[in-house]
N, C-alpha and C positions, 0 to 999 in steps of 0.2 A: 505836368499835364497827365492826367488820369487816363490810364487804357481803357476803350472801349469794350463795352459788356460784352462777352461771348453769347452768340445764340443758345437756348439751352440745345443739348443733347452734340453741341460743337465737340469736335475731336480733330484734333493738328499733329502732325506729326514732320518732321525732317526731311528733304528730301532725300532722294534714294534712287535704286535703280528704276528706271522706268516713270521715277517723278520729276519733274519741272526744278530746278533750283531756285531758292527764294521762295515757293508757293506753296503755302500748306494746303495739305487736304480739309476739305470741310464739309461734311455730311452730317445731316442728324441720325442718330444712332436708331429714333422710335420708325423713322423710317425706311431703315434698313433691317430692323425686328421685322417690319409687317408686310414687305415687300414680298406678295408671292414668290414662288420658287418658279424660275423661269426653263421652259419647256427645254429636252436636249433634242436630239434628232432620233428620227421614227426608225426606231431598228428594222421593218417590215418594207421599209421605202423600197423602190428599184434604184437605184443609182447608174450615173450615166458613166461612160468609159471617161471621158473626158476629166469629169471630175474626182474621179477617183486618181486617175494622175496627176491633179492636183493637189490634195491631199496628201498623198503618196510623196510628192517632191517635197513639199513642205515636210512635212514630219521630218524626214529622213534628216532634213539638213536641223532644225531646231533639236531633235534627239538622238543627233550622234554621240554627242559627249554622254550624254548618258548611257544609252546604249554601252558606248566604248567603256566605262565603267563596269557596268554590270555583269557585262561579257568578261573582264578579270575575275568578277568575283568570282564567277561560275567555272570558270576554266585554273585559278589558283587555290580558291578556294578549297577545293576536295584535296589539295597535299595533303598527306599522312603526317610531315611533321617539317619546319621549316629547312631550307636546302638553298643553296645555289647553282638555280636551273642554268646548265651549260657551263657555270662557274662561273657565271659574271650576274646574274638575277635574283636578288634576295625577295625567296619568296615562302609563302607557306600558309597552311590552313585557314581559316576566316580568324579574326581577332586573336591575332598573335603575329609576333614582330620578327623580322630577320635583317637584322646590320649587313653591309661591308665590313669590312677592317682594313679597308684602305680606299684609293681612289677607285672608282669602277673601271673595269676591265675595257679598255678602249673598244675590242670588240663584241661588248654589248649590242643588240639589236632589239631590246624588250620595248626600249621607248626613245623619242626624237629627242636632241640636243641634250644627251647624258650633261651631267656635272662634273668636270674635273679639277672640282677646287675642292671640295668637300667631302667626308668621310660620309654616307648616306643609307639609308634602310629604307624601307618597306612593308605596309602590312595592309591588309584589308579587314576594313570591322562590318559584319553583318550585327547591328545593332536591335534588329529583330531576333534576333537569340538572344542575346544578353547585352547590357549597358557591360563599359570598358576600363577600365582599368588602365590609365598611361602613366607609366613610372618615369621621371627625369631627376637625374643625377644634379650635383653640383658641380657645373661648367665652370663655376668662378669669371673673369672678367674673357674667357672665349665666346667667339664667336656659334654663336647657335641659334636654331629657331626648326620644331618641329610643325611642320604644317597637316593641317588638321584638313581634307576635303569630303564635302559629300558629293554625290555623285554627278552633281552638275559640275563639280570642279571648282564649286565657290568654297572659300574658307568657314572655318564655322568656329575657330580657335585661335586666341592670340598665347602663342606660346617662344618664349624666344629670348635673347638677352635684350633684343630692342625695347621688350614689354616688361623688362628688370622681371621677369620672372622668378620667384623661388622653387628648390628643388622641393621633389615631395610626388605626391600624386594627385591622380588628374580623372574625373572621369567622363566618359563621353557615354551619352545616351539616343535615343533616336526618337522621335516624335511622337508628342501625346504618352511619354513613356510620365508612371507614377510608380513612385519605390521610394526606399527609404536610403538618403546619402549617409554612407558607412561615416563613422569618428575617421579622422585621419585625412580626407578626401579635402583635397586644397578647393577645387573650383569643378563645379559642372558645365559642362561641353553641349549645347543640346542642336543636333542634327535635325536638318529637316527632311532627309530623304534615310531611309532605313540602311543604307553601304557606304560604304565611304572609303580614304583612303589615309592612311599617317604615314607623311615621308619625313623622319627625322634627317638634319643636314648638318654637321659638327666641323668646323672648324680643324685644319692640320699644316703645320707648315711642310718643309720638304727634308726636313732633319728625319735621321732616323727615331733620336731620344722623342720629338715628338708626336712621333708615329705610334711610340710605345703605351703615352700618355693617355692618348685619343683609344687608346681602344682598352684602354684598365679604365677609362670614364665610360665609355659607352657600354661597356658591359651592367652596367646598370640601368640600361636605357631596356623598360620594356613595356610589354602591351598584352593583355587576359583579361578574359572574362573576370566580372566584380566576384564572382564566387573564391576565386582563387585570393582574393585578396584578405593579407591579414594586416595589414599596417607594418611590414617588413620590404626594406628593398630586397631584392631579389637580384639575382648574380646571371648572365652567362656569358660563357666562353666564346664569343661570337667566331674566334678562329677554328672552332671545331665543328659546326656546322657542313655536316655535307654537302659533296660538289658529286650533281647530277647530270651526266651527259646532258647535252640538249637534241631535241628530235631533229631525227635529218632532214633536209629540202629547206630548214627553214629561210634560205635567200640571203639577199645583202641588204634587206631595207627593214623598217620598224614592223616590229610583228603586229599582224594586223586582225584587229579588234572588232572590229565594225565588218559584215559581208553581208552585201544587198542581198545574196541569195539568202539567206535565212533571217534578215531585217523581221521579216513579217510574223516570224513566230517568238523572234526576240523581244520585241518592241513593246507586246502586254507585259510582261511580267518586269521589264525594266520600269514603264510609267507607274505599277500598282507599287515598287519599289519608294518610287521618288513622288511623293504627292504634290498636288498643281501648288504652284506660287499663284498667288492673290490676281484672279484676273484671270489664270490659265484652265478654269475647268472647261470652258466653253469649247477651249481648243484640244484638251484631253478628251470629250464627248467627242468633240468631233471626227478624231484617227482612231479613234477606239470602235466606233458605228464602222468607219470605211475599213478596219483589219478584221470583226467581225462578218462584214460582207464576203471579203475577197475569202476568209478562209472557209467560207460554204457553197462559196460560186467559183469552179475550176476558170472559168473565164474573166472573172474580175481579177484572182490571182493572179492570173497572166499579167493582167495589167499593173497591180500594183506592181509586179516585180520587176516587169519593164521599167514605170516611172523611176522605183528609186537606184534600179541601175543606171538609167540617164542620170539621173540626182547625184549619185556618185564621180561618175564621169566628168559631169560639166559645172556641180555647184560646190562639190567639196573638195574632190582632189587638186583643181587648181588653189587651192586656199593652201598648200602645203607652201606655196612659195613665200618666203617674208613678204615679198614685194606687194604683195596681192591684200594686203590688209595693214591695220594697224594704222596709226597717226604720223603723217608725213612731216620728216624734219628734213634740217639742211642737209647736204651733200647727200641724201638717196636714204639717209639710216630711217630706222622705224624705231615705232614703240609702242605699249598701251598703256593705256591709264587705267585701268580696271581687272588688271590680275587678280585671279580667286575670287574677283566681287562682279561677278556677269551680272548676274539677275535676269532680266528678258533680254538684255544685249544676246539676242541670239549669231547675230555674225562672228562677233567680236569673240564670243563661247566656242564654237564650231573653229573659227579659225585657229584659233589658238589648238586647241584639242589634236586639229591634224596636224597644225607645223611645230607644236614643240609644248606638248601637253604637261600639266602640274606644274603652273610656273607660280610663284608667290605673289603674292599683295606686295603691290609698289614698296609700300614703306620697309619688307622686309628686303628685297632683293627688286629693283627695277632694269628691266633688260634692253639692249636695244641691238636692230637686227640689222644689217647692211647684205645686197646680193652686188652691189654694181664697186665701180671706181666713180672716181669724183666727175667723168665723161660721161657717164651714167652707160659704160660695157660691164657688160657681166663679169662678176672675177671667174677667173678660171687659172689652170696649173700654167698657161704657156705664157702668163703675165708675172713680172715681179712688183710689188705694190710695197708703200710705205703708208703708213698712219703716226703722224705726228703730234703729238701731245705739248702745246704752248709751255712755257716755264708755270707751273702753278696750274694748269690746267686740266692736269688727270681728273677722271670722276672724283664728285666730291665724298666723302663717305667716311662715317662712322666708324664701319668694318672694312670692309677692302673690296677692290676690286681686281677683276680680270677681263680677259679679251680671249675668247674660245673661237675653235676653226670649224668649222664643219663642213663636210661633203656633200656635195650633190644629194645624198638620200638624209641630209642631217643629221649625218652620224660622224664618228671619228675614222678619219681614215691613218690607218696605223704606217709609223713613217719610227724611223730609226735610231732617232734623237728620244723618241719615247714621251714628246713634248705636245700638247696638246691643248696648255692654256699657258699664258704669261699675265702679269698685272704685278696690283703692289707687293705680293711675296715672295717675284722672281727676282731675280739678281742681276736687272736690269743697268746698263750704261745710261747716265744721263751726260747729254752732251755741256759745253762749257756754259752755252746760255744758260741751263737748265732747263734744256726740252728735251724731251723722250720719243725717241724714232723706234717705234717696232716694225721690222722687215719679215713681209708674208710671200714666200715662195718656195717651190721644191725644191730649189738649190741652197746652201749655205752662202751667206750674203758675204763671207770672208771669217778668220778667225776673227777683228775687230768688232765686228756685229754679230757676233756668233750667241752671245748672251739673250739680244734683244732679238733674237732670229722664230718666227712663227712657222714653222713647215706647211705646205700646201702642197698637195698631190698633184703629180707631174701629167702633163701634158693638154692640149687644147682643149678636148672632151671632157677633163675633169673639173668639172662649173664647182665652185664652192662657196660659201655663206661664213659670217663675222660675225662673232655675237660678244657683246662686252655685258658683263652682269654690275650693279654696282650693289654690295652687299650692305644696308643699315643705310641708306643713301640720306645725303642730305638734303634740304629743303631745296638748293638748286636742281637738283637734277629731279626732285618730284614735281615744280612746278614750272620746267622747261628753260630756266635758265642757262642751264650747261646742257649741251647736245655735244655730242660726238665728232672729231674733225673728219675731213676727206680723209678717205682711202686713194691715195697718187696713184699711179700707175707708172713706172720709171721707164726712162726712154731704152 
């Protein structure tokens, strides 16, 4: 049977965020040339209090994540030369790279649900100075995948063993950018917002010989401006990088990015950063009128600042709890389906951003979050709980997986054993059936369970959070077949 004729000037395209699955788009293109340019709002208008703290609550919650982007650039960007802030934060000037050389320092506080499976870095590319330069080593058949974000936190790079990547170099550009790609340049990267962020994540087991390995590889992992590049890998010593006190007062919870009090003077220059996605200028005109307002009327100010402290209080900071978002599975756990790939998923953006921000694309790394027992009570230190894994039923996975703890404020809380993740590279007990019991409590469950033992901070008040990652995951668990069992709660 013969396909029907396309209308002329027809254009289809796949769905995506924000489109219908199954449903192409279909416009004529001559009516989208000649379509007037549709009016934005009268910059001269009076605006009412009301409405401005509608505006105000809206914005705050759909441009935190960026916001919280932007706000690193600007506050790590100015280092002098790359460092680890407090000795646990690899950070440094805009478009340039700073490794670990080991697991992160459990008392990190730079960001929510650190990583302690993998050797990891960080850097910030201002893509308005110069396209980038990513240098990648040959990993060989290890575990790796550099994740590539702009400033909404969606990926924009597939780089990794999942994607059989080869070594070589990589370059990342930013929007509307035209230049000429150097000889030697594997693949162009093209950003849709002008900041962004590259969190390399490498693979290490718990031996020391492969401790050595991981970081004589990743000393070729790097990140610079295209000027610098001659078609040579480039070497550093990632162990010799300076450790820089960290500022005092900074607290016990994730350093914080985002503050309503100065939202309002933030917030231009983060949007002029990140240009609208398809659909979004109407809503860009719109917070852009109401921020120009407030910052010439002392009294509208007032009010937006009011709004997006409310907005703060009642529409984001609750979103730090797992429980409060994400896709409900059995026994209480969570999860999403759209890491790195938000698009106008504005909740789904935001939430994520506050309870455990820079998480991968399902297919590199899919996560899943647990607050309760299988009674659905909260876990906390004065409970001892099991998680039992069926014969054959650990996550399914390519690469491996683990089971990470977290506290109250979603960070690690440092306990004695020095242990803060188990999964398949732990040197776990399997019982005779071939099921796998891991025991989460403040006390050691005995020297017989001592292997499969997860520490959790002691006492009733210490509420804490599960989070299993399944690294290169298989199609079960991308497409919800395998879910995560109860968390027991032992009598």
């Amino acid at each position: 049977m013969s396909r029907p004729a396309r209308p002329r000037g027809w254009t289809g395209r796949r769905a995506g965020p924000g489109l219908p699955r199954g449903r192409a788009e279909c416009f004529p293109l001559q009516a989208l040339a000649l379509a007037p340019a549709v009016p934005g709002p009268d910059p001269e208008a009076r605006l009412s209090d009301d409405y401005v703290r509608l505006v105000a609550r809206d914005a705050y919650f759909w441009a935190w994540p960026i916001v919280n982007v932007y706000n690193r650039r600007i506050a790590l960007g100015r280092l002098p030369h790359p460092m680890l802030l407090g000795g646990v934060l690899p950070a440094g000037p805009a478009n340039s790279l700073t490794m670990l050389t080991d697991y992160v320092d459990p008392a990190g506080r730079a960001v929510a649900c650190p990583n302690h499976d993998l050797v990891c870095g960080s850097g910030i590319v201002a893509l308005d100075q110069s396209p980038v330069v990513l240098q990648v080593p040959d990993f060989g058949d290890r575990f790796w995948v550099v994740q590539v974000l702009d400033s909404r936190t969606d990926s924009i790079a597939e780089l990794g063993l999942m994607y059989g990547s080869p070594p070589g170099f990589y370059l990342l550009v930013g929007p509307n950018w035209v230049g000429t790609v150097p000889p030697g340049i594997r693949r162009v990267f093209v950003s849709q917002t002008r900041t962004g962020v590259v969190i390399p994540r490498v693979f290490r087991d718990d031996s020391v010989p492969d401790l050595k390995t991981v970081q004589r590889l990743i000393s070729q992992l790097g990140l610079y401006p295209v000027a610098q590049f001659d078609g040579r890998m480039k070497t550093t010593d990632w162990r010799q990088v300076p450790v820089v006190p960290a500022a005092a007062g900074g607290g016990d919870a994730e350093t914080r990015w985002v503050a309503p009090e100065t939202f309002l003077a933030d917030l231009p220059a983060a949007l002029a950063d990140a240009r609208p996605l398809p659909g979004e200028s109407a809503r860009y005109a719109q917070v852009l009128a109401v921020v120009a307002a407030a910052a010439r009327d002392a009294r509208l100010r007032q009010v937006f600042e009011q709004a997006v402290a409310a907005a703060d209080r009642e529409l984001v900071e609750p979103l730090f709890e797992f429980r409060s978002h994400g896709r409900r599975l059995p026994h209480h756990w969570s999860t999403i389906a759209n890491g790195a790939c938000f698009g106008t998923d504005y909740f789904t953006r935001t939430a994520v951003a506050k309870s455990n921000i820079f998480v991968n694309k399902p297919n590199e790394a899919q996560c899943f979050h647990q607050d309760f027992d299988r009674d659905g009570a909260r876990l906390c230190g004065s409970g001892r709980y099991t998680v039992t894994f069926a014969q054959g039923a650990v996550p399914p996975v390519k690469g491996f997986w683990s089971m990470s703890l977290y506290n109250g404020r979603h960070l690690f809380e440092v306990n004695a054993l020095g242990r803060y993740a188990v999964g398949s590279k732990s040197r776990m007990r399997f019982a005779a059936d071939g099921s796998l019991t891991i025991h989460v409590q403040p006390q050691s469950p005995g020297a017989e369970h001592e292997s499969n033992w997860l520490p959790a901070p002691a006492g009733e008040a210490s509420e804490f959070s599960l989070s299993i990652r399944a690294y290169w995951p298989e199609s079960a668990v991308l497409d919800g077949r395998w879910t995560p069992p109860a968390v027991v709660r032992c009598a």
